[in-house]
N, C-alpha and C positions, 0 to 999 in steps of 0.2 A: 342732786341739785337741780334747781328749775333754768328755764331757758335764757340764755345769756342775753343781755340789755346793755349796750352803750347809748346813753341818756344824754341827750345833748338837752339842755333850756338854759334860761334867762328865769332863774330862779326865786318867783314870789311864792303869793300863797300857792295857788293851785299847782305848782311845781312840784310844791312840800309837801301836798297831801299827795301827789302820784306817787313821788319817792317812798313815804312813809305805808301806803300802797304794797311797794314795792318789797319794804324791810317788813313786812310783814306776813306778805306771803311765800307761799313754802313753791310758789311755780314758778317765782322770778327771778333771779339773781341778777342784779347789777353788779357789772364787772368796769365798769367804768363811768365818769360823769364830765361832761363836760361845758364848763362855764362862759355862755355868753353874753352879751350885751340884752336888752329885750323893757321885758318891767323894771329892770335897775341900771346899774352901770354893770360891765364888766366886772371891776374891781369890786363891786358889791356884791355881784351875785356868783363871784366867788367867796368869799366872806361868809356870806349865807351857806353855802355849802359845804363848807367849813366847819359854819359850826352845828349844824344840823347833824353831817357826821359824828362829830364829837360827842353829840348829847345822844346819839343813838349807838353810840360803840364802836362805830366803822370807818373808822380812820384808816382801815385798809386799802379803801375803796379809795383807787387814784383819780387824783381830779386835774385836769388838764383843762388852762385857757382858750377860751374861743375866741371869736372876732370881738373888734371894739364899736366899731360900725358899720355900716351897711355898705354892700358892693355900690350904692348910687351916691356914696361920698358924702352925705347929708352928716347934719350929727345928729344923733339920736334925741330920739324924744320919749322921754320917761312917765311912768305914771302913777305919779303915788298919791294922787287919789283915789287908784285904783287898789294898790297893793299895801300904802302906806310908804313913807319917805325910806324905810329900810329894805321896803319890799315883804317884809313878813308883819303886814298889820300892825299891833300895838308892841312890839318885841323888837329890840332892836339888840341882833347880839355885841359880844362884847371886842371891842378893836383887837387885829389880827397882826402883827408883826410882820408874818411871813412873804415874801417879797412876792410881788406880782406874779403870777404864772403867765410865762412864755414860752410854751411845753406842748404848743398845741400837738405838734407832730408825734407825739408818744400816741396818739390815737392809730398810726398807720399799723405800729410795734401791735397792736392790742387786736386790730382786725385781721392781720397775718395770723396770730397767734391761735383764735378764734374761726377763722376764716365764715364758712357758711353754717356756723353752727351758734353764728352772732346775726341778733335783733337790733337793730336804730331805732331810737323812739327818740322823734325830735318836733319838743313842744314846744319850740321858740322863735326866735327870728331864723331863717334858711341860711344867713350868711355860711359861718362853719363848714355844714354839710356841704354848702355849693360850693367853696371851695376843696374839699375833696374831689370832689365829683371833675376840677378841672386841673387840679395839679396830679389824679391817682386815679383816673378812670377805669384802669386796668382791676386797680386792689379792690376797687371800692364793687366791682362785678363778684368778690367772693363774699357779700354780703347778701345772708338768705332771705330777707326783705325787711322794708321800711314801716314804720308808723307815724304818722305826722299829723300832727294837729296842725290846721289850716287852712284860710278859706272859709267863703259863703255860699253858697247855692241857691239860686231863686228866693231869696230871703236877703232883708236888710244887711248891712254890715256892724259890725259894732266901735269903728272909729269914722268912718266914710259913713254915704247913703248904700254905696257898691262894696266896701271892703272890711274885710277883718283884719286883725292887728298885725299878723306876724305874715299875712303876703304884702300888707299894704306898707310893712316898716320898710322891707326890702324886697320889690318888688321883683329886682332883677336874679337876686339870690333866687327866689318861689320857682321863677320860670327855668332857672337853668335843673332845678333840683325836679321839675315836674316834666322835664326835656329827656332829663337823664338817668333818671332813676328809674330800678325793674323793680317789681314786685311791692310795689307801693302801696297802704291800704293810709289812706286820707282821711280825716274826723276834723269835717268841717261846722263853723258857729251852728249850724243849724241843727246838728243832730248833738252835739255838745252840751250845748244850752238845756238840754231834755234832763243834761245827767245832774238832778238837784242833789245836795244832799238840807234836810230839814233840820232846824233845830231839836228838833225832839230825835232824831235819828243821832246829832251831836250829843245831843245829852246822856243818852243808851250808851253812845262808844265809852262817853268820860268815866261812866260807872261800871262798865263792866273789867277797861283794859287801862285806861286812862293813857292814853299812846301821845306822847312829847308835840306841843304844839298845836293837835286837832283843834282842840277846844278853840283857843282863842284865836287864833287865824280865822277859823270858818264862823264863828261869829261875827270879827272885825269885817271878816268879807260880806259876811251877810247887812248885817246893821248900819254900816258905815257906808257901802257904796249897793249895794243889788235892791236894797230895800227903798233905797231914795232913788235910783234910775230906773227902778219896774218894782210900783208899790204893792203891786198884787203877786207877786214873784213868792214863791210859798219856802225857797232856799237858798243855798249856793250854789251854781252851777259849779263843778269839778272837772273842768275841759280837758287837762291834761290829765288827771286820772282816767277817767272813759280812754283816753289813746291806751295808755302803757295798761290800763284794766284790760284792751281788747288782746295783749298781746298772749294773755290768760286765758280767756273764752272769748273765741271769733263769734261765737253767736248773739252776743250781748247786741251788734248790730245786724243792720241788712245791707248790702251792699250790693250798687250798682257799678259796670264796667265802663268809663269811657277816659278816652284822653284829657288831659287839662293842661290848659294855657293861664297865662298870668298875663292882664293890663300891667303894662311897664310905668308908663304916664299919663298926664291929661287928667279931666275929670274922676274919668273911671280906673285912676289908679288902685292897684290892687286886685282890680275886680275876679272873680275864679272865673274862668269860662271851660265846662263843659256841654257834654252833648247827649240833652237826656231824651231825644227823640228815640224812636223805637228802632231806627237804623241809622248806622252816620258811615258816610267816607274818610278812612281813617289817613286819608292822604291830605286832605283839607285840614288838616291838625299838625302838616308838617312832619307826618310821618312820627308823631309821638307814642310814647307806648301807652296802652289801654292801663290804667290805673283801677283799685277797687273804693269808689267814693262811699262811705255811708251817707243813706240816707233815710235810714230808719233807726230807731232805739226799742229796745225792748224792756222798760223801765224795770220790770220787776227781776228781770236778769242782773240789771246795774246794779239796784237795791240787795237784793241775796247775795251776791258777790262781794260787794264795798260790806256790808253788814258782818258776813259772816267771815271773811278776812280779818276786819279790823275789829273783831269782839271773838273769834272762839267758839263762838256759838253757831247754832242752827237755824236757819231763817230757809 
């Protein structure tokens, strides 16, 4: 079996192509999923979870409730004109009976069990995990490292001029999660954004494997929102793929060493702040731990990887 993954997101499209990523290849095993707040509600993107399981066989796969809102008590702000009102583009699956999930803490059950021989891949809001991190600091130390989509770096933000989605939903979550966490390797907008996939790349998958969902998500993603907010934009980016992709092959990026802080408020909420000077004092960071930021992509590693997982073939 391939390397164990507790999958924390707020699950829309680019969730469900990680996932589908995930059922797909023979290096990953998802052992766990856990549903937060983020592109939908809670309640939603458990739902999606749900049934995406369902349609793929693995109803195995425990799914555990995460947070409903942000550590800064706001209420969430959703975006379906991002993802679509269901979160999964033009698909909206079918109502779930089963009572809310309030099970967050089966997740401690799962990283005991697993201890350092368990990956975190958390594409979502931070809430969740910073909550571990402050009720189970101790447990949460037998986890053999992080993946986290999150964050800008000397680059625009994609909700802000300074911020990307998921430090800027919860800012205070990002910073206690970038305070306290070891071995953390970071995929922030900027290097994300690289990971296109093209229609003609969609169209190959649907005929070779036709794998549940590809098609019309990363269409809807593309046509409906990427192609009207960046006309020249040649795909879909797949942000949270490229994370749980690098848990695969670390080489697909390049990775720079330094601590990172999180803008709490004010203008520059959200904002990432690293230190990409050629030397820094690691004391002026509050004594943070040195993190590994991408900041490069290696497109044709992304492409051969996403390609040849999700078709069987040879690329």
């Amino acid at each position: 079996m391939g390397q164990k993954v507790l999958f924390f997101g707020d699950v829309g499209i680019d969730d469900t192509i990680a996932l589908l990523f995930a059922y797909f290849s023979k290096e990953i095993e998802v052992i766990g999923i856990v549903a937060c707040y983020g592109n939908v509600s809670k309640k939603q993107t458990t739902r999606n979870v749900r049934y995406l399981l369902k349609e793929i066989g693995r109803t195995d796969i425990p799914v555990m409730g995460g947070a409903e809102k942000p550590m800064t008590g706001e209420v969430p702000t959703y975006y379906p004109n991002v993802h679509g009102p269901e979160g999964l583009g033009p698909i909206t699956p079918p109502p779930n009976e089963a009572e809310p999930l309030e099970n967050f803490f089966d997740v401690i059950s799962l990283i005991e069990e697993y201890g350092e021989d368990l990956v975190i891949v958390n594409v979502g809001r931070m809430t969740s995990l910073a909550t571990l991190f402050l009720l189970y600091p101790d447990t949460m130390k037998m986890i053999k490292c992080f993946y986290i989509m999150g964050g800008a770096f000397n680059v625009p933000g994609n909700v802000t001029p300074s911020a990307e989605a998921n430090f800027y939903a919860d800012p205070v979550a990002a910073n206690i999660v970038m305070k306290y966490a070891r071995n953390v390797f970071l995929f922030p907008l900027n290097v994300t954004q690289q990971a296109i996939v093209t229609p003609g790349m969609v169209n190959y998958i649907e005929a070779k494997s036709k794998p549940p969902f590809l098609k019309p998500l990363l269409d809807y993603y593309y046509e409906e929102f990427y192609k009207k907010m960046v006309p020249d934009i040649e795909g879909s980016p797949v942000h949270d793929a490229l994370t749980l992709m690098s848990v695969e092959k670390n080489s697909i990026c390049t990775f720079y060493r330094t601590p990172v802080a999180v803008e709490i408020t004010g203008e520059a909420r959200g904002l990432s702040i690293g230190d990409f000077r050629k030397s820094f004092e690691q004391e002026k960071f509050d004594n943070r731990p040195t993190h590994r930021v991408a900041i490069e992509m290696n497109y044709f590693r992304f492409y051969k990887l996403f390609m040849e997982t999700m078709t069987g073939d040879t690329f």
